[in-house]
N, C-alpha and C positions, 0 to 999 in steps of 0.2 A: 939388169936383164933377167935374172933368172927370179925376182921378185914379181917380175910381170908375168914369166911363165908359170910361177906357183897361184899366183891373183886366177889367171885363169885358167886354169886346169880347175881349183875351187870353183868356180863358177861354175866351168860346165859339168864338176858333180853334182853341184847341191842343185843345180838345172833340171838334172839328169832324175835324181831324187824325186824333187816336186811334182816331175809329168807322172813320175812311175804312178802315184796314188788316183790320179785319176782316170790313168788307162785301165786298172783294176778295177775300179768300180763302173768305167763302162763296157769292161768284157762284164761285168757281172748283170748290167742292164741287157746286153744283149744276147745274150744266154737267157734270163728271165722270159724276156720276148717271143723268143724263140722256144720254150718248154714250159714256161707257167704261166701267161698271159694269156693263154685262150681259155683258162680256167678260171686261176685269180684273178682278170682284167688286165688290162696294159698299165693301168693305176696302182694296182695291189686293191679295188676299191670291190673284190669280189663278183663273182658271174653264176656259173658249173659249183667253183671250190668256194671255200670264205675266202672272206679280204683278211689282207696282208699285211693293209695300212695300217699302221701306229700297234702291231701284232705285240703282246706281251713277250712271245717268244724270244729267247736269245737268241745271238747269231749262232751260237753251237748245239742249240735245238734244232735251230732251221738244218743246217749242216746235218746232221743224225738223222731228220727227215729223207732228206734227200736221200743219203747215203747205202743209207739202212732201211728204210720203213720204220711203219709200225703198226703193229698187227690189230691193233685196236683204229686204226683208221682205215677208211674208207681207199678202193682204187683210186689213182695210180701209187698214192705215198703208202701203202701195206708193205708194198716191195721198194727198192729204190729205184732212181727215175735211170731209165735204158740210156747209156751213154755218156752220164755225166759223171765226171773225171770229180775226184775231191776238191781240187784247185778248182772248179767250172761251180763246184757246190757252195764252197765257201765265198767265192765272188757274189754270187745268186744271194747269199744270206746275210752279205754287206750292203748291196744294191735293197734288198728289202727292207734292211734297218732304217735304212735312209726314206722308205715312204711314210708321208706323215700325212 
C-alpha cells in the first residue's frame, strides 16, 4: 500500500513539474501580446520596432532591455517597459527565444 502511495505522489510531482514549463512560457506569450506585439508584431516578424524572430540577442540581453533600457536605443526601451515585473521580463525573453 504505501508503494502505491509513493508511485503516486511521484506522478503527480513530475506531473506537476512538466505543466509548470509551459505555463511559463505562456504567461511569457502573453505578456509579449500585451506590451510588445503592437510594435515587434504578434510574430516577433517586426512592424513600429524590429523583429525579434531568430534575434541574436540572449535571453539576458532581452531581460536588461526590458528591465533597464538603454540609452543608446530608441523609445520605449531607453527606459524600461512601465510595469513589467523581472519575472513578466524574463518570461517575455523566453517566449522570444522561441520565435524562429
Amino acid at each position: 500500500m504505501k508503494l502505491t502511495h509513493l508511485l503516486v505522489l511521484f506522478l503527480i510531482v513530475t506531473m506537476t513539474a512538466a505543466l509548470a514549463v509551459p505555463a511559463f512560457a505562456a504567461d511569457g506569450a502573453a505578456t509579449y501580446k500585451a506590451k510588445c506585439a503592437m510594435c515587434h508584431g504578434p510574430e516577433g516578424q517586426g512592424k513600429v520596432g524590429p523583429a525579434l524572430k531568430g534575434t541574436a540577442l540572449s535571453a539576458d540581453q532581452i531581460v536588461g532591455l526590458l528591465t533597464k533600457g538603454d540609452d543608446a536605443k530608441k523609445a520605449p526601451h531607453k527606459k524600461a517597459i512601465a510595469g513589467l515585473s523581472d519575472e513578466d521580463a524574463k518570461a517575455v525573453a523566453e517566449f522570444v527565444k522561441t520565435l524562429k
